[in-house]
C-alpha positions as CSV (number, residue, x, y, z in Angstrom):
1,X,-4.7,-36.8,-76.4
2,X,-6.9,-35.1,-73.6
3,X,-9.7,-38.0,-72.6
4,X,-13.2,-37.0,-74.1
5,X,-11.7,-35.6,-77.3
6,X,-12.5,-36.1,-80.6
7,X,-9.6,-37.1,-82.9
8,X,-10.7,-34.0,-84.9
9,X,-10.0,-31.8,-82.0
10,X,-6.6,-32.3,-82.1
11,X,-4.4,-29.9,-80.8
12,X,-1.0,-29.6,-82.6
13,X,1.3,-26.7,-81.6
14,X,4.8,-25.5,-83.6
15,X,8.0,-24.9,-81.2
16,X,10.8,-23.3,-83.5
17,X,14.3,-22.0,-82.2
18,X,15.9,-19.2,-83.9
19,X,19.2,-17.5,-84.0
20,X,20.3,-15.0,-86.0
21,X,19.0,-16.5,-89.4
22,X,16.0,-13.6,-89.9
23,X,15.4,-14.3,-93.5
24,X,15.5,-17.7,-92.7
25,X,13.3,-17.2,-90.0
26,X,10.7,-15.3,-92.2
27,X,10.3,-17.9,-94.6
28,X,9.9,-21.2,-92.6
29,X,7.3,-18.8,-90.0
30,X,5.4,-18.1,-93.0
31,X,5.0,-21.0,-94.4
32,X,4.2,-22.5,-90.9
33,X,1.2,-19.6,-90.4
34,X,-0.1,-21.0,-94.1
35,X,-1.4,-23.8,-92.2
36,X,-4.9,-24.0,-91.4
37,X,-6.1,-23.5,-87.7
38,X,-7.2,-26.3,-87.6
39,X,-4.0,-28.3,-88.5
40,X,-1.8,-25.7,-86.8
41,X,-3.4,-24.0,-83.0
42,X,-0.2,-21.9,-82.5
43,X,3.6,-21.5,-83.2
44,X,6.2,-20.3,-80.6
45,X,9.0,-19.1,-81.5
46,X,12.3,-18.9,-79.3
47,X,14.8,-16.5,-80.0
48,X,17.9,-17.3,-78.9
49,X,18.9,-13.6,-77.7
50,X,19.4,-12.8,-81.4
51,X,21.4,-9.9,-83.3
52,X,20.6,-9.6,-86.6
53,X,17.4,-8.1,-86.1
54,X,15.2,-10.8,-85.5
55,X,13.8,-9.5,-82.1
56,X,12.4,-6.1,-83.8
57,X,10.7,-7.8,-86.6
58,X,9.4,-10.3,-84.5
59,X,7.8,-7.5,-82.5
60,X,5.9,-6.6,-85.8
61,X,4.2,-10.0,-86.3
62,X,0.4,-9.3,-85.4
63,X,-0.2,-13.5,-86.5
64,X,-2.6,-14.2,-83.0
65,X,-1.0,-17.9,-83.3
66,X,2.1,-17.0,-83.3
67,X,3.7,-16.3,-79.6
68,X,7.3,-15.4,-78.9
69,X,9.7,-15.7,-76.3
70,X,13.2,-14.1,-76.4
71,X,15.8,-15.7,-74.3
72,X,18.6,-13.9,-72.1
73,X,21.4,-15.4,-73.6
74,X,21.9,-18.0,-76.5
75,X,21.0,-21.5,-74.7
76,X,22.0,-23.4,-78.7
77,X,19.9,-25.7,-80.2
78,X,19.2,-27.9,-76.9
79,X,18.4,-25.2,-74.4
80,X,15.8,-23.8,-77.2
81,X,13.8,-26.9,-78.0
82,X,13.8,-27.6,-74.0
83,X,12.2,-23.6,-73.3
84,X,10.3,-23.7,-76.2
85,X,8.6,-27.2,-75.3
86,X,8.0,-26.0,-71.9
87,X,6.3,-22.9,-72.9
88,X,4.1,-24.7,-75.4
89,X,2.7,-26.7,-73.0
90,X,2.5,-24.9,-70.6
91,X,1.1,-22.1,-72.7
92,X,-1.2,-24.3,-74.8
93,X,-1.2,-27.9,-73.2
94,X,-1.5,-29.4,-76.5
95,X,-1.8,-32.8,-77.6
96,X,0.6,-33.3,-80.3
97,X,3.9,-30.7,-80.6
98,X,6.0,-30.5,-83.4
99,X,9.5,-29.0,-83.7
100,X,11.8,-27.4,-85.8
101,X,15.2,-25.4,-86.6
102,X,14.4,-21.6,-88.0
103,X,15.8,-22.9,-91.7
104,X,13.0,-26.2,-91.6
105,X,10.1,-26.0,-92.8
106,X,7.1,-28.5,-93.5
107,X,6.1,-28.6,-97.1
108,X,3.0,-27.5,-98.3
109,X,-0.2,-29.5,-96.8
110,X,2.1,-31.8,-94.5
111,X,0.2,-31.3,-91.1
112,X,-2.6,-31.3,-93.1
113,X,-1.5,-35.5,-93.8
114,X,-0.6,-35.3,-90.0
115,X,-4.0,-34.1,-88.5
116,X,-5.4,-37.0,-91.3
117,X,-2.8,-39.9,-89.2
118,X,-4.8,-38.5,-86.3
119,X,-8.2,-38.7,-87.3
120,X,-7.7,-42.1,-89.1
121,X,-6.7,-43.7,-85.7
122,X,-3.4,-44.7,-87.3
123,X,-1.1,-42.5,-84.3
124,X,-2.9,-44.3,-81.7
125,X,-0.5,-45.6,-79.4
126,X,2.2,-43.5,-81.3
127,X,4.5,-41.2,-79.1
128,X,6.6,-39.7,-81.8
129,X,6.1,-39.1,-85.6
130,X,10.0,-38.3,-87.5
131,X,9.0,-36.6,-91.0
132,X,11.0,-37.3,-94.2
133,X,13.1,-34.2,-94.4
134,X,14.5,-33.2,-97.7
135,X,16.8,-30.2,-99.4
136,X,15.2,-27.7,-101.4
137,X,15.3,-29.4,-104.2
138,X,14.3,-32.5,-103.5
139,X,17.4,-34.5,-102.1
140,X,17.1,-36.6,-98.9
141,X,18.5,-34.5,-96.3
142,X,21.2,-36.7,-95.0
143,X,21.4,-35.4,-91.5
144,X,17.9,-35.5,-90.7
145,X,17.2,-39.4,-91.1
146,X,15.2,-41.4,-88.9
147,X,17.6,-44.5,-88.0
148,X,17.7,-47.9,-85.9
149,X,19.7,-48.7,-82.9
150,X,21.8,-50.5,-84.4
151,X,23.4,-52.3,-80.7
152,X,19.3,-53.3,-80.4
153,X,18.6,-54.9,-83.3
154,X,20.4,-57.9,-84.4
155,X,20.1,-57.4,-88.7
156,X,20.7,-53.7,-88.3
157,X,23.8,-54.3,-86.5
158,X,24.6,-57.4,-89.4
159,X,24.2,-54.1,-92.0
160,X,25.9,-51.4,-90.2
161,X,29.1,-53.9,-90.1
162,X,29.5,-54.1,-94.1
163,X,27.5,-50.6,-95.1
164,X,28.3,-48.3,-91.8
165,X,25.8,-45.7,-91.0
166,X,24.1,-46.9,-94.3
167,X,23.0,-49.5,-92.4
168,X,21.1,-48.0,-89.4
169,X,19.7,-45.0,-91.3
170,X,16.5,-44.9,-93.8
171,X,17.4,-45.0,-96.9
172,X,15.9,-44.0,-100.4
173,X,13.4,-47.1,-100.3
174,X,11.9,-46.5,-96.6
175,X,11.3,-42.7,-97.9
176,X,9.7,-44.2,-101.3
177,X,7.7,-46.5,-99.2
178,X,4.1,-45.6,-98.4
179,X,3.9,-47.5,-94.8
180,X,5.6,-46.1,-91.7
181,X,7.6,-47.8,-89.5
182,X,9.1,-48.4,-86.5
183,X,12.5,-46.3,-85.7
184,X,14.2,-45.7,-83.0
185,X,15.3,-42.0,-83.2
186,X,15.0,-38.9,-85.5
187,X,16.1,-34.9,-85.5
188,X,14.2,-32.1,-84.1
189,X,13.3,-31.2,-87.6
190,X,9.9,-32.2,-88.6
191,X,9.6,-34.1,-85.0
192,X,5.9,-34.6,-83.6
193,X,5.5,-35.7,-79.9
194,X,2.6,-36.7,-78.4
195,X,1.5,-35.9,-74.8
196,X,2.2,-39.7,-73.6
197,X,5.7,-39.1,-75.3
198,X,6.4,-36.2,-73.3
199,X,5.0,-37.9,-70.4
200,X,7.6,-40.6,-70.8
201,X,11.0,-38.9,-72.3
202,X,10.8,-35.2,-70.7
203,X,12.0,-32.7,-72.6
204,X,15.5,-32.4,-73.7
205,X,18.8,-32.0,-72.1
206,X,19.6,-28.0,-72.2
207,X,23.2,-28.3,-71.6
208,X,24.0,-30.2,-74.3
209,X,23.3,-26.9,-76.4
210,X,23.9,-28.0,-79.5
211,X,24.4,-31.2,-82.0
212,X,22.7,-34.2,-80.5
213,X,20.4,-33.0,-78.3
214,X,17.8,-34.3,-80.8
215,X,19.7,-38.4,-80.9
216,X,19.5,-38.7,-77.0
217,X,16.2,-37.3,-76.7
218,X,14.7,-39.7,-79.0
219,X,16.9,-42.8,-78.5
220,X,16.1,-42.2,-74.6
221,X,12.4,-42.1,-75.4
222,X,12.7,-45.5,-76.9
223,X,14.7,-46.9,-74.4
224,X,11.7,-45.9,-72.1
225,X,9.2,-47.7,-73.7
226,X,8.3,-44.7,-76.2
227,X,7.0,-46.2,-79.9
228,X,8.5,-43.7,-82.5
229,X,7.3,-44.0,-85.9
230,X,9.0,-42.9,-89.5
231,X,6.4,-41.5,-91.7
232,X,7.5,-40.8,-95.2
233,X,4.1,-39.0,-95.9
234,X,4.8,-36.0,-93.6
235,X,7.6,-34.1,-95.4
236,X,9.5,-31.2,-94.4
237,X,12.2,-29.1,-96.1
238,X,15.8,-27.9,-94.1
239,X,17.6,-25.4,-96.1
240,X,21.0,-25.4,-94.0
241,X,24.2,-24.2,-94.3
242,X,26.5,-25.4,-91.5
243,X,28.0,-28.2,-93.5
244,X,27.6,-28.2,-97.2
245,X,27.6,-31.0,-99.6
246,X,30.6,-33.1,-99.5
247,X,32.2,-30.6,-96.7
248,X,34.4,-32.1,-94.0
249,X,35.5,-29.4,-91.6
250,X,33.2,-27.3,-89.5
251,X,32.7,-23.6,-89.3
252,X,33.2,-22.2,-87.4
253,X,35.4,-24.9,-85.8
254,X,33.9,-24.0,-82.1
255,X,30.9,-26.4,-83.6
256,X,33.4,-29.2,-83.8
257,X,33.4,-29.8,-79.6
258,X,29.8,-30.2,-79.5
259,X,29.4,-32.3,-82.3
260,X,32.3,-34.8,-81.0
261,X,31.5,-34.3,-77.1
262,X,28.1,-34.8,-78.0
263,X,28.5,-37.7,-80.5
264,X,30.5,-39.9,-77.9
265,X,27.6,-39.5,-75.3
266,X,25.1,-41.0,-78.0
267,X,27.7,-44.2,-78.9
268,X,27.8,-44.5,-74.9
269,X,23.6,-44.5,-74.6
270,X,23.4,-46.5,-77.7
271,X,25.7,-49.1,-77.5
272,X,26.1,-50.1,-73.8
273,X,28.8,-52.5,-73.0
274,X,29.7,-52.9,-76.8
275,X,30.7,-48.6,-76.1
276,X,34.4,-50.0,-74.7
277,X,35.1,-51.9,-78.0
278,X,33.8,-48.9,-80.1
279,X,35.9,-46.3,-78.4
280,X,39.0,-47.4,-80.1
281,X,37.7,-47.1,-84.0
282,X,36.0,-44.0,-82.8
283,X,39.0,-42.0,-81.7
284,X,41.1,-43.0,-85.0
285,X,38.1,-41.9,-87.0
286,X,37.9,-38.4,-85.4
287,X,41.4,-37.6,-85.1
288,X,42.2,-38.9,-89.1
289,X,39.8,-35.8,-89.6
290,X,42.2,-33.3,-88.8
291,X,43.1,-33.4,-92.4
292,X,40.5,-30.7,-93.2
293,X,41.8,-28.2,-90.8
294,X,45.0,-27.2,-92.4
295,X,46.0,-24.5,-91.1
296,X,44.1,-25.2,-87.8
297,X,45.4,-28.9,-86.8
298,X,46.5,-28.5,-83.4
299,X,43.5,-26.1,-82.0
300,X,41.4,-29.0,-83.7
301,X,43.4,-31.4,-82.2
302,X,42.7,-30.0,-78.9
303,X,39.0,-29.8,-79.4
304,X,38.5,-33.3,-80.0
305,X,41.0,-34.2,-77.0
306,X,38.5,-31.7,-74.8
307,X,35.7,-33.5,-76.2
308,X,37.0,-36.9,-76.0
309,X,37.6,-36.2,-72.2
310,X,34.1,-34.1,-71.8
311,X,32.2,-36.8,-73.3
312,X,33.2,-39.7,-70.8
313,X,33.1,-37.5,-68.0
314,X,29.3,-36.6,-69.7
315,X,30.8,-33.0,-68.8
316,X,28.0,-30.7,-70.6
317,X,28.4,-27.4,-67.8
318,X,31.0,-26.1,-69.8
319,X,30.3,-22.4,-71.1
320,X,30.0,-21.4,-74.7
321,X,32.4,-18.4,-74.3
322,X,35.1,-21.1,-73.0
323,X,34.7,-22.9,-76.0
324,X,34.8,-20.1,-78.4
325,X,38.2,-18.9,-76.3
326,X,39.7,-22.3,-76.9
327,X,39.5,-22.5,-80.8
328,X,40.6,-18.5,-80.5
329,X,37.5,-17.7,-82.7
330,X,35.1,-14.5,-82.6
């Protein structure tokens, strides 16, 4: 926060990437712009060189918070939240940003329980805030929960041994709870970041471009000294669709390199030495998935291989329209 300002003055601006999800989109800007200035200065909104549309109704959005920027060429998830956090503080040098995919949205009155955090003094010294994300109706959403390091933290480790990822995540009693907490890492849905935080982690790594972008970022800001905080009083709402409840393959299957390439880069940050004696249980894990691609096993198998070789090399320059050529997708 800016020296001389008054907690009240706080400055909180929304950075959402979009692409090709227009009534999507539409729904999650709107209920954004519901906000009150005075929870919510201004929104930007990336388009990720978009198809469906989204640029030309964009163009008809007279909102003067919201302020758009249409990329070139798709840059995924990472290069999106990395422009759009530039240009919002460059733009808007705010205090607090907060960031989102185009199918999250926060629920009614949640930066209003933010700018309240602020004002109470209970954020001071907070770099990050991860809200409690949920479904539509009302489930935990499962791959938006805050979570522990487990290879820090000697009783999260103890857990993660008998429950797996059980163990390092927040479960249904840390969202029922009333009192924050300490965490180590959370998703770019429902993320705030402070000015210090950005000060100390950056902004994230472009070339990752999609599927943990969000892990490093966070777990990198802790490792530097960041203090990231759970609060289960902020919620937001993800409406997504890439994997549905209970699903076990990706689609398309290009998604599955980036999610595996990426994944092994985040057991390599998080565990340290311990990565070498992971490695093993990872590989068997990932490659007993190819059960779920019948029909597709050996251009899955090859993905994972790519990844698997990509990820120790931390090889991220590799170009989207390679990876769509090697799963022989549209």
């Amino acid at each position: 926060m800016n020296a001389g300002r008054a907690p009240q003055d706080m400055r909180l601006v929304a950075v959402m990437v979009s692409y090709n999800r227009l009534e999507q989109l539409k729904v999650s800007l709107a209920r954004l712009l519901q906000s009150a200035p005075a929870h919510l200065e201004a929104v930007v909104v990336i388009d990720n060189a978009s198809t469906d549309g989204t640029e030309a109704w964009l163009a008809t959005q007279s909102d003067p918070r919201l302020w758009v920027f249409r990329s070139a060429t798709n840059g995924g998830g990472a290069g999106g939240f990395e422009q759009g956090m530039r240009h919002a503080v460059d733009r808007y040098d705010p205090d607090w940003l907060v960031v989102m995919d185009d199918d999250a949205r926060p629920e009614p009155g949640a930066l209003g329980v933010f700018q309240s955090r602020v004002q109470s003094g209970d954020l001071d010294g907070v770099d990050a805030v991860s809200a409690a994300v949920y479904h539509p109706d009302g489930r935990i959403c499962d791959m938006n929960r805050p979570w522990v390091n487990p290879f820090w933290h000697k009783d999260a480790f103890k857990r993660t041994v008998k429950k797996g990822r059980e163990g390092f995540h927040m479960g249904q009693k840390d969202y029922d709870c009333e009192t924050p907490q300490r965490i180590d890492g959370g998703s770019f849905v429902g993320l705030f970041v402070s000015r210090r935080g950005l000060q100390i982690g950056g902004f994230p790594d472009p070339s990752l471009f999609i599927y943990g972008d969000d892990v490093l970022y966070t777990l990198r800001l802790s490792r530097a000294g960041g203090h990231i905080r759970f609060d289960p009083g902020v919620r937001f709402e993800h409406d997504f669709t890439t994997l549905t409840e209970g699903a076990q393959r990706f689609r398309p299957m290009w998604k599955c390199y980036y999610h595996h390439r990426n994944l092994l880069m985040i057991y390599r940050e998080a565990a340290g030495l311990w990565f070498w004696l992971v490695l093993p249980l990872v590989v068997v894990k990932w490659l007993s998935k190819v059960r779920f691609y019948k029909g597709a096993r050996g251009r899955f198998l090859a993905l994972v291989a790519r990844a698997l070789r990509d990820g120790l090399l931390g090889r991220t320059a590799v170009d989207f329209a390679q990876v769509k050529r090697w799963t022989a997708e549209d």
